[in-house]
Backbone bond lengths (Angstrom), bond angles and torsions (degrees), N, CA, C in turn:
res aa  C-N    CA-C-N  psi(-1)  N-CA   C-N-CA  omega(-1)  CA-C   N-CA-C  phi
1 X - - - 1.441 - - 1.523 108.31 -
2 X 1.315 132.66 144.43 1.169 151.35 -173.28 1.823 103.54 -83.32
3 X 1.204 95.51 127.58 1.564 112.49 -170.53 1.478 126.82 -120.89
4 X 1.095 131.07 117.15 1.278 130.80 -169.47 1.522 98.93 -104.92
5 X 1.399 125.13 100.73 1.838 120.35 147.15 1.669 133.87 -93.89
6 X 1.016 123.96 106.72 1.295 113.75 177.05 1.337 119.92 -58.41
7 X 1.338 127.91 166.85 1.536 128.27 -148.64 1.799 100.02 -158.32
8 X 1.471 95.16 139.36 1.566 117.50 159.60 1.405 112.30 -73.91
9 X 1.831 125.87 153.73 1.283 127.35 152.67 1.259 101.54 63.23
10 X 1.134 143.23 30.16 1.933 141.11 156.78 1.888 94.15 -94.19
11 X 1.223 105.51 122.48 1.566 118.42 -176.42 1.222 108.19 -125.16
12 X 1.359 137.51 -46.94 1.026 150.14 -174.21 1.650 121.81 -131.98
13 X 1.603 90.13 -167.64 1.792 86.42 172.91 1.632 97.83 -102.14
14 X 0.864 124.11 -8.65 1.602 98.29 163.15 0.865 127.08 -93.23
15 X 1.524 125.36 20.81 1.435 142.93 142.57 1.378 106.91 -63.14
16 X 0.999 112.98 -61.58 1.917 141.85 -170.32 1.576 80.76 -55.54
17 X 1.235 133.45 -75.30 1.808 115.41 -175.80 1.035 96.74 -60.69
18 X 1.295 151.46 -121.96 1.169 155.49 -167.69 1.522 97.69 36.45
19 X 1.590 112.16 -65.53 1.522 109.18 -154.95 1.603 97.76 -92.10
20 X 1.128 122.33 -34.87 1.570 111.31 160.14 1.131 120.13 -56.97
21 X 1.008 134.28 -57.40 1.378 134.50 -172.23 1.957 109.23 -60.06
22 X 1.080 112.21 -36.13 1.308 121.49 166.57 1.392 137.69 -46.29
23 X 1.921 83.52 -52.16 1.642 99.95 -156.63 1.701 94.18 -101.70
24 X 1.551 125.94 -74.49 1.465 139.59 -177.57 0.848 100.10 9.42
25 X 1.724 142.18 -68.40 1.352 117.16 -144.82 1.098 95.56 -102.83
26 X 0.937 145.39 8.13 1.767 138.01 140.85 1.137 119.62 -61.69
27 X 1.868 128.34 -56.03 0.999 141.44 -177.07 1.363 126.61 -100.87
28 X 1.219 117.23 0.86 1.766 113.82 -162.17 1.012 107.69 99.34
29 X 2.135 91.48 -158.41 1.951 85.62 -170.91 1.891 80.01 -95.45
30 X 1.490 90.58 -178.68 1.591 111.56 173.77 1.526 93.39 -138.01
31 X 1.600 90.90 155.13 1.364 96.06 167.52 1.604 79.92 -152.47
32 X 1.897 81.50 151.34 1.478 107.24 176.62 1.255 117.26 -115.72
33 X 0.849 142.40 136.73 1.621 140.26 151.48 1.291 114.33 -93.39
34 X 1.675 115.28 135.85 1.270 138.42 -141.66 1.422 92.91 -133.82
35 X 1.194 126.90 -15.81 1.575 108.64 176.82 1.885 95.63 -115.46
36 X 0.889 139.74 37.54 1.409 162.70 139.58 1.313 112.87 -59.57
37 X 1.339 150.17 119.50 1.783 140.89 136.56 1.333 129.76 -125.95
38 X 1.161 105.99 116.48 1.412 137.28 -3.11 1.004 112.80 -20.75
39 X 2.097 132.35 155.81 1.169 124.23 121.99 1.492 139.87 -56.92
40 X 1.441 130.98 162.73 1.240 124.91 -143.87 1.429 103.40 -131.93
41 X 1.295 140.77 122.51 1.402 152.20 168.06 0.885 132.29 -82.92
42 X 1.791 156.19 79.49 1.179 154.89 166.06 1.053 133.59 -52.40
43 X 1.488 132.64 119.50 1.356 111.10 169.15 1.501 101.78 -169.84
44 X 1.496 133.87 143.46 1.565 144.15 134.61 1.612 97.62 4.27
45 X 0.896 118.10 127.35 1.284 139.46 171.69 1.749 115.04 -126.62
46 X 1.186 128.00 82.38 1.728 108.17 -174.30 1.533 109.44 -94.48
47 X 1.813 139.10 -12.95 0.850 143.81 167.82 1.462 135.15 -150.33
48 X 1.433 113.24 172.92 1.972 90.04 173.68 0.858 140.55 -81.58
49 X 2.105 97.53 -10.86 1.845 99.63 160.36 1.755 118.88 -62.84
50 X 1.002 101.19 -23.51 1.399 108.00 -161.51 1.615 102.08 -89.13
51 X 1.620 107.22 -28.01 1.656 102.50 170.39 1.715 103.55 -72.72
52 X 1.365 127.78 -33.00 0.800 135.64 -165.33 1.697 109.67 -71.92
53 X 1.166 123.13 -60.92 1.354 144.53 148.43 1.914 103.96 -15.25
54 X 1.428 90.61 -62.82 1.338 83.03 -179.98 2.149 146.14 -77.29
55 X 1.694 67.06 -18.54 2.274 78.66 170.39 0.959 82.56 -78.12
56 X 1.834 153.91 -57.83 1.349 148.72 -167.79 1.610 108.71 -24.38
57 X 1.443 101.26 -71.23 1.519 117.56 178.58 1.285 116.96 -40.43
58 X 1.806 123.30 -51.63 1.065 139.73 -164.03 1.781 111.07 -69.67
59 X 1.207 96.02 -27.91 1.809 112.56 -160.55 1.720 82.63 -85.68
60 X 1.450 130.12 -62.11 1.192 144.85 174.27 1.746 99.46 -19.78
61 X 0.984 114.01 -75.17 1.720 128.90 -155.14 1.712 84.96 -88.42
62 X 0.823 143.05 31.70 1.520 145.74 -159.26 1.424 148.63 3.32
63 X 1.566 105.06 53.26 1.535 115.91 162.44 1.701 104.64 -116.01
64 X 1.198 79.97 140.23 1.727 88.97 175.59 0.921 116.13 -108.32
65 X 1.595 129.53 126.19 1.401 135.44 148.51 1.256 133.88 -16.62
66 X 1.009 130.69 106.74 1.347 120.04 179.67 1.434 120.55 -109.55
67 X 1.442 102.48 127.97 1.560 111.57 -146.23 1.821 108.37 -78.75
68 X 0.979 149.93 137.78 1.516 152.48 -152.61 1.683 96.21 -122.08
C-alpha cells in the first residue's frame, strides 16, 4: 500500500537524494515532495516491519518521522 510520512530536516533536493539514494534499494522508489511542510515521503509500504524498518532508516541518515 502506498504511504505518505511527513518528515523533519528535508530542505532541499539534496536532501531528496540523500534519502533516495540511501534508501531505494531497500525500499523502492520514494518520492518526496518538496513544496509540502512538512516535507512529504512516498513509498510502497507492504508491512509494519517494513514501515518500521523504514523511520529506522530515515532517523539513521537524519530525518525523523513525524508521527500523525
Amino acid at each position: 500500500m502506498k504511504k505518505t510520512f511527513k518528515a523533519n530536516n528535508i530542505t532541499c533536493s539534496g536532501c531528496a537524494n540523500l534519502i533516495t539514494n540511501s534508501l531505494e534499494d531497500d525500499f523502492g522508489k520514494i518520492n518526496i515532495n518538496l513544496e509540502a511542510d512538512p516535507k512529504e515521503v512516498s513509498l510502497e509500504i507492504k508491512n509494519t516491519e517494513q514501515e518500521d524498518a523504514f523511520k529506522l532508516a530515515m532517523s539513521n541518515i537524519g530525518f525523523d518521522i513525524i508521527e500523525n
